[in-house]
Wavefront OBJ file of the C-alpha trace (Angstrom):
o trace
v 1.674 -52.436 -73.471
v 4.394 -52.350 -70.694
v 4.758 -49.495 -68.559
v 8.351 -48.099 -67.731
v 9.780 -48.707 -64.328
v 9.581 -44.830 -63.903
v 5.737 -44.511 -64.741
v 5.410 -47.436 -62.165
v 7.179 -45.525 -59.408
v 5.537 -42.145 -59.839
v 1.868 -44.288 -59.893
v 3.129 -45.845 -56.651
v 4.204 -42.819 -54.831
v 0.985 -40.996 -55.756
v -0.977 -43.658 -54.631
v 0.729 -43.790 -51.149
v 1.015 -39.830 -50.698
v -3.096 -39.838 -51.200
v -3.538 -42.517 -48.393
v -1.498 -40.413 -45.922
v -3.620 -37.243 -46.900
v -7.102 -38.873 -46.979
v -6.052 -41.159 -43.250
v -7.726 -39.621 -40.281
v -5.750 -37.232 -38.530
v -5.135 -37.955 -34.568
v -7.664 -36.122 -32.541
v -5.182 -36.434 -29.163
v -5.445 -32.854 -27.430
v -2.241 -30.499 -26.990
v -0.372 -31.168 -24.292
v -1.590 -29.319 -21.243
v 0.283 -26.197 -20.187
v 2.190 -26.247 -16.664
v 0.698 -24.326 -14.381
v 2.165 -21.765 -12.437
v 3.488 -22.069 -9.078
v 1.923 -20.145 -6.527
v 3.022 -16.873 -5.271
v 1.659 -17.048 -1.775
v 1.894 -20.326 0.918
v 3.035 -21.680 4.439
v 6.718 -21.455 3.863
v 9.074 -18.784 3.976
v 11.862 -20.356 1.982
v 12.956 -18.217 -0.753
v 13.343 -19.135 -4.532
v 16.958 -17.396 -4.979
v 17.902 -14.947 -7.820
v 16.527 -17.201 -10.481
v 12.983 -18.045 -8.877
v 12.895 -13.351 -8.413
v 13.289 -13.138 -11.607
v 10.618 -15.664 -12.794
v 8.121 -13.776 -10.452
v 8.763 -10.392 -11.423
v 8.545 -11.453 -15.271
v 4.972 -13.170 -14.335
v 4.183 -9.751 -12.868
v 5.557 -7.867 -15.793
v 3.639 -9.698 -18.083
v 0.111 -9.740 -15.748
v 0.848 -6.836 -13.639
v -0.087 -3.652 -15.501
v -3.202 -1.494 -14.885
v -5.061 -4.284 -13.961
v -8.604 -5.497 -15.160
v -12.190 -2.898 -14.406
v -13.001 -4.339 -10.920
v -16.300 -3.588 -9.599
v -14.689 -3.398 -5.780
v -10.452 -2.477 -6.045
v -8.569 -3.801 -3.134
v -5.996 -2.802 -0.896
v -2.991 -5.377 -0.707
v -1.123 -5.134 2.654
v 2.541 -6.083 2.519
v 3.822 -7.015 5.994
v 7.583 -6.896 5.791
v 9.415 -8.811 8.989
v 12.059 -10.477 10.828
v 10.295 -11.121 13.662
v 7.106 -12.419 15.231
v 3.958 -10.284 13.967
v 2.886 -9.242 17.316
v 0.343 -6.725 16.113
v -1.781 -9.207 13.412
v -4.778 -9.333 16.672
v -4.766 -5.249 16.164
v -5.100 -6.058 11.944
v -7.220 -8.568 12.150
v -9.860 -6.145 14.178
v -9.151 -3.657 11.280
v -9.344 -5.985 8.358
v -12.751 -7.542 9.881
v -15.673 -7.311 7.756
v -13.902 -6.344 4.773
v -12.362 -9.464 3.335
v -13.335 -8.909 0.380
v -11.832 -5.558 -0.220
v -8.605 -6.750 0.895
v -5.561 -9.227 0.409
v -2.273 -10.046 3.109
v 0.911 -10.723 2.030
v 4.289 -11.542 4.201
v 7.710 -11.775 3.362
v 9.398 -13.033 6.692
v 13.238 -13.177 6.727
v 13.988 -17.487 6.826
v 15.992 -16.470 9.818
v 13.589 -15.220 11.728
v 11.599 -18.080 13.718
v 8.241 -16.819 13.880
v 6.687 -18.884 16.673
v 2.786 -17.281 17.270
v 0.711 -19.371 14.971
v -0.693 -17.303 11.974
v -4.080 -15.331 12.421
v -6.962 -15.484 9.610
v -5.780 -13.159 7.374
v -1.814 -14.204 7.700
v -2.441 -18.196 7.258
v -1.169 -19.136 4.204
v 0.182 -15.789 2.633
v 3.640 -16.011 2.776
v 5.421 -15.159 -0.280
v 9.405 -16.684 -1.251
v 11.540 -14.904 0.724
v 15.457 -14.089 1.060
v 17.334 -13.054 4.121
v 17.016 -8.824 4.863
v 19.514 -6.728 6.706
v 18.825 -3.166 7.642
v 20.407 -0.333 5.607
v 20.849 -2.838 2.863
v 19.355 -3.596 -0.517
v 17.912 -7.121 0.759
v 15.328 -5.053 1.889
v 14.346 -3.155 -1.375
v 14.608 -6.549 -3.040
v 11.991 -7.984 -0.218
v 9.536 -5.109 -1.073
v 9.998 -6.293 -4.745
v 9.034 -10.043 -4.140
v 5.985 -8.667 -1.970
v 4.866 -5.849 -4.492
v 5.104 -8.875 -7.270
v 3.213 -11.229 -5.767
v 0.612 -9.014 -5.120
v 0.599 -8.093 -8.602
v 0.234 -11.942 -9.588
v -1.551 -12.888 -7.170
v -5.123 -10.927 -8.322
v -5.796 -8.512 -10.649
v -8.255 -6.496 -8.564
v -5.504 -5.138 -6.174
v -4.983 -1.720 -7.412
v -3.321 -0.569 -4.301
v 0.231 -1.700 -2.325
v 0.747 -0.546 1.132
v 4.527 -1.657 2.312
v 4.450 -2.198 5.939
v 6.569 -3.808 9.161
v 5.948 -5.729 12.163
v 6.002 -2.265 14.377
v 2.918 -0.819 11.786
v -0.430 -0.277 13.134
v -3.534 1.141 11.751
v -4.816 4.421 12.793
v -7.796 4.901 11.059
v -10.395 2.276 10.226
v -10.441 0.236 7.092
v -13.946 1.618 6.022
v -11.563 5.806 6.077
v -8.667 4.086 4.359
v -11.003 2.467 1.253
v -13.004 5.679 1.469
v -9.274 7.919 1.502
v -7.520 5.619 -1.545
v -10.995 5.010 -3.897
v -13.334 8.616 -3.539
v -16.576 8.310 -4.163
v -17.213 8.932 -8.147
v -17.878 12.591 -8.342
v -14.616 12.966 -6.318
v -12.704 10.595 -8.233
v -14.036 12.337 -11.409
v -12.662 15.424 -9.998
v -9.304 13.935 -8.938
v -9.043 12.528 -12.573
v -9.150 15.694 -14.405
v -6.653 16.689 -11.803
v -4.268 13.938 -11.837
v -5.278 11.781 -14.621
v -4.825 8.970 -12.527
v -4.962 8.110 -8.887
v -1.658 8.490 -7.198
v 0.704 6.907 -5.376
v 1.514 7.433 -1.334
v 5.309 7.853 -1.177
v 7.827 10.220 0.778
v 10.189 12.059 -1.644
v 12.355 14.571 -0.452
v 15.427 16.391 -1.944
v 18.080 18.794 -0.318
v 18.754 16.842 3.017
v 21.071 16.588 4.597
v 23.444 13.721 4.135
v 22.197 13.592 0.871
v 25.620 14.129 -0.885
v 27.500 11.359 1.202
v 24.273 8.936 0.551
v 24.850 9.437 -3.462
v 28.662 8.707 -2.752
v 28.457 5.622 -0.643
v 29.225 3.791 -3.209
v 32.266 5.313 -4.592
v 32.530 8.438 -6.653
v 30.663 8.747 -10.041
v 29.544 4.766 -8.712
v 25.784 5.970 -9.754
v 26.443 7.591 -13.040
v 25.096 7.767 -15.795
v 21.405 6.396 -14.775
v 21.147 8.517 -11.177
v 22.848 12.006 -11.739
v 22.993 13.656 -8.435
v 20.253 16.259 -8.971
v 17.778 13.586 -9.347
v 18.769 11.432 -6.221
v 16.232 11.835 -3.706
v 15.487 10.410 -0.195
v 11.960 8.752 1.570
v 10.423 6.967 4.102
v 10.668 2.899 3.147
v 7.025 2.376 3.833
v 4.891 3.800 0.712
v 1.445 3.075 -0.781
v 1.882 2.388 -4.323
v -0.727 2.341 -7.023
v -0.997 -0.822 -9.105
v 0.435 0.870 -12.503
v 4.276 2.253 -10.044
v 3.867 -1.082 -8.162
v 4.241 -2.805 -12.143
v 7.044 -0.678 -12.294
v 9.120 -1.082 -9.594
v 9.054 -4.686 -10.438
v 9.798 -4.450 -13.915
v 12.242 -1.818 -13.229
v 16.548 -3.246 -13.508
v 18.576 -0.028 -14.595
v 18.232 1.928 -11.842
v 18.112 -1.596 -9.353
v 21.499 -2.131 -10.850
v 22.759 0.932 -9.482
v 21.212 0.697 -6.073
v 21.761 -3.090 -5.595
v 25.902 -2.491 -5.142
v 27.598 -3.006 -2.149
v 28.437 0.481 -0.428
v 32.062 1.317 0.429
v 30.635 3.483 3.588
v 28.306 2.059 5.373
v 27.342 4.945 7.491
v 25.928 6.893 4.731
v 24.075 3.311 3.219
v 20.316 3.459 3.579
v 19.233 2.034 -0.376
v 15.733 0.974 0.463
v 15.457 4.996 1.337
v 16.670 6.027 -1.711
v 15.499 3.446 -4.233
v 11.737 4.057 -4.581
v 11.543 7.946 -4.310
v 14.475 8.248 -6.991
v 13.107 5.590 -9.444
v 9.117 6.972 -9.027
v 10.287 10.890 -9.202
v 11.955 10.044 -12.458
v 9.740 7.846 -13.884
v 6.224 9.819 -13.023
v 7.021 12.823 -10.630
v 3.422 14.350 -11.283
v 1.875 10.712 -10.504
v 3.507 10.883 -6.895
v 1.717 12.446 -4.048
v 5.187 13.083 -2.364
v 4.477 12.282 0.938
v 3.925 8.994 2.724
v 0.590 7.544 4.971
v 2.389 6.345 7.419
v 3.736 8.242 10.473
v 6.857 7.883 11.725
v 8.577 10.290 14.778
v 12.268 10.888 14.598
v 12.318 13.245 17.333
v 14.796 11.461 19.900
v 15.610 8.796 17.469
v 18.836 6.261 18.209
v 21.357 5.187 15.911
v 19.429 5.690 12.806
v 15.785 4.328 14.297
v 12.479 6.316 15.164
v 11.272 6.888 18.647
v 9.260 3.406 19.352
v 6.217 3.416 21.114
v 5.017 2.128 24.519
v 2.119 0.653 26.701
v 2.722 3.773 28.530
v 1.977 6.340 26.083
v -0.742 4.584 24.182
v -3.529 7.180 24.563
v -6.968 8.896 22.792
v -4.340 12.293 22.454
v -1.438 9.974 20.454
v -4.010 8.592 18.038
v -5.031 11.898 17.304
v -1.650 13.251 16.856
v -0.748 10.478 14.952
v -3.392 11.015 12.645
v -2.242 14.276 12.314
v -0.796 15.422 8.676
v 1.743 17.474 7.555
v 1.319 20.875 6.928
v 1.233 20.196 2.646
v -0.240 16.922 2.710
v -3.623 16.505 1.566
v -5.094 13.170 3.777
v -4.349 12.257 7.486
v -2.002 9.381 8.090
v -3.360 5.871 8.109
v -0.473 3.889 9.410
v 2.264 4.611 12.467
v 5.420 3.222 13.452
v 7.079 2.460 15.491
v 5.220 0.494 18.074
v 6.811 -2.014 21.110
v 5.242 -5.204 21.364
v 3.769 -4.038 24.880
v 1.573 -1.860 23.453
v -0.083 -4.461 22.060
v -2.720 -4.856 24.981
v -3.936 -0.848 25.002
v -3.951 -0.260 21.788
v -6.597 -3.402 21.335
v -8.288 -1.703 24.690
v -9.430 1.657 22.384
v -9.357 -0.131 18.959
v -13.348 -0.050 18.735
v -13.809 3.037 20.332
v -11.108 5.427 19.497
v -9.093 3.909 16.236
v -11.537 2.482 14.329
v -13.943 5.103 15.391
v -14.052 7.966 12.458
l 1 2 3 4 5 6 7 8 9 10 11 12 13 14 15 16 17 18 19 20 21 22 23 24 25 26 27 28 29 30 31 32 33 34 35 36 37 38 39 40 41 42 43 44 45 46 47 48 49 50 51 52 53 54 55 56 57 58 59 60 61 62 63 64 65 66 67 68 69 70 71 72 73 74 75 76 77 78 79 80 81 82 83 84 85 86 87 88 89 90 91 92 93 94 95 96 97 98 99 100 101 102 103 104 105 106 107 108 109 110 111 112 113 114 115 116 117 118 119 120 121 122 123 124 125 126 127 128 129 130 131 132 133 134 135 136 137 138 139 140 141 142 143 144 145 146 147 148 149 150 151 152 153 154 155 156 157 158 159 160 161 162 163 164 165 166 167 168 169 170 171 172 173 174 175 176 177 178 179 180 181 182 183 184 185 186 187 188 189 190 191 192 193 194 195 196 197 198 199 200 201 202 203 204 205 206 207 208 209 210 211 212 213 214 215 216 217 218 219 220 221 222 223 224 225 226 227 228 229 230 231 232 233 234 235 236 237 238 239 240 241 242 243 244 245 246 247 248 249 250 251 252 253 254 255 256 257 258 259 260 261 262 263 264 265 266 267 268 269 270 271 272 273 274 275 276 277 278 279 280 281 282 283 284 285 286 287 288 289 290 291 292 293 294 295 296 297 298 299 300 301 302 303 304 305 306 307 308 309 310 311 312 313 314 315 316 317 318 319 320 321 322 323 324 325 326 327 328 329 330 331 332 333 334 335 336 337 338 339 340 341 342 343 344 345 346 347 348 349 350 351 352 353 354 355 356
């Protein structure tokens, strides 16, 4: 008996389809994923607006509390435009604890730095874009720093923002000891706080403060930085790893604070920035004051007294150590230091700095 054309054309199609199913599948393996540049290097080239915003969504996405590390470390972020005269001083302080610690530099591609990198410099220079004082180049410089940091590893839990004229005051063993108490201490601080905090200056009621909030025009801030929450700090903070997250995930308030100011005599964003966005965000989480010392007294157009050979003594250290009358620990860090003071200050650096 004949079969219709139809019955021959379903037969064939089934017979085909079952082939396909029953053939063995390709065992090829998914393509591999790209792997991410690296955050840290030789260069100092930056990677423009674009290549800022793929690092800061990298440290959005790894950033965050980071992972339960048996040893947290302390990421220093050296901030420059010119030769890092003091990195003989750091390396005295960082040695013996390289483990506990990671360096990071973002040096302005105009600056030539000609000294040769130390140790702990070689090799960790993150992208970076030109920087102009009183400017917001400089709040997006800590940015690239405080996210590559983030990237970079997981076990840095805090961010101290630094410059060229920085030096230690206290050894690294106080510092560790100061950020990370031992447990029935940080036990203690935990019921208090809930968390440990972060180091940063932030002040309201100064003066200047109402021509600051204007600089950029009138109502130019509104509706994200009302006046009563503007507030004014020291540029040099130590930030824990969870405010560190958010300043780089942060863009309302960056927004604001990234427009060009109409007077520049009353423009100092990279003040302004970090105290207003952390005292909104998590004003209990804030220790309000800052670990590194700075002296105003007799400062010049807008810049702290600065250091020299000359008065490099036992009696400075120990006034520079000095806190504030309302702030709990004694300052780690000091600015701001002449390059000639290089010499003296490595002359007491066993004996008197590193010495507590």
């Amino acid at each position: 008996m004949s079969s219709s054309p139809l019955v021959l054309t379903v037969l064939l199609f089934a017979s085909l389809t079952g082939l396909v199913v029953l053939a063995p599948r390709s065992s090829s393996p998914p393509p591999a994923a790209t792997p991410s540049p690296p955050v840290v290097g030789d260069g100092v080239g930056g990677g423009g607006e674009d290549g800022d915003l793929a690092l800061f969504r990298r440290a959005t996405l790894d950033g965050g509390e980071g992972a339960a590390v048996a040893e947290p470390k302390v990421a220093f972020l050296f901030l420059t435009n010119s030769e890092l005269t003091f990195a003989p001083l750091w390396e005295r302080f960082f040695e013996g604890h390289g483990e506990r610690l990671n360096v990071y530099v973002h040096a302005d591609p105009a600056a030539r730095l000609m000294m040769p990198p130390t140790r702990s410099f070689k090799g960790r220079f993150v992208a970076a874009g030109p920087t102009k004082r009183a400017d917001a180049t400089l709040i997006a410089a800590a940015r690239r720093l405080l996210a590559a940091a983030l990237v970079d590893d997981a076990a840095n839990a805090y961010f101290a923002l630094l410059s060229q004229h920085c030096v230690p005051v206290h050894s690294f063993r106080h510092l560790h000891a100061t950020l990370f108490p031992p447990p029935a201490a940080a036990a203690a601080a935990a019921r208090r706080r809930r968390r440990l905090p972060s180091y940063i200056e932030v002040l309201d009621g100064e003066p200047q403060m109402a021509s600051r909030y204007a600089a950029r025009g009138e109502g130019a801030m509104l509706p994200e930085v009302p006046f009563d929450r503007f507030r004014v700090g020291s540029q040099f903070f130590t930030l824990a790893r969870r405010h560190a997250a958010l300043v780089v995930g942060e863009r309302r308030l960056w927004d604001k604070f990234r427009q060009p100011c109409l007077d520049q005599n009353a423009c100092y964003p990279e003040e302004h920035y970090f105290p207003t966005l952390l005292d909104m965000a998590d004003p209990a989480g804030v220790a309000r004051y800052t670990l590194t010392h700075v002296n105003w007294a007799g400062s010049v157009h807008g810049h702290p007294h600065t250091y020299t050979a000359a008065e490099v003594s036992a009696e400075l250290v120990a006034d520079l150590r000095r806190p504030k009358k309302n702030n709990t620990h004694d300052y780690m860090f000091a600015r701001k230091f002449s390059p000639d003071c290089l010499a003296p200050l490595m002359d007491i650096a066993d004996a008197i700095l590193f010495n507590d």
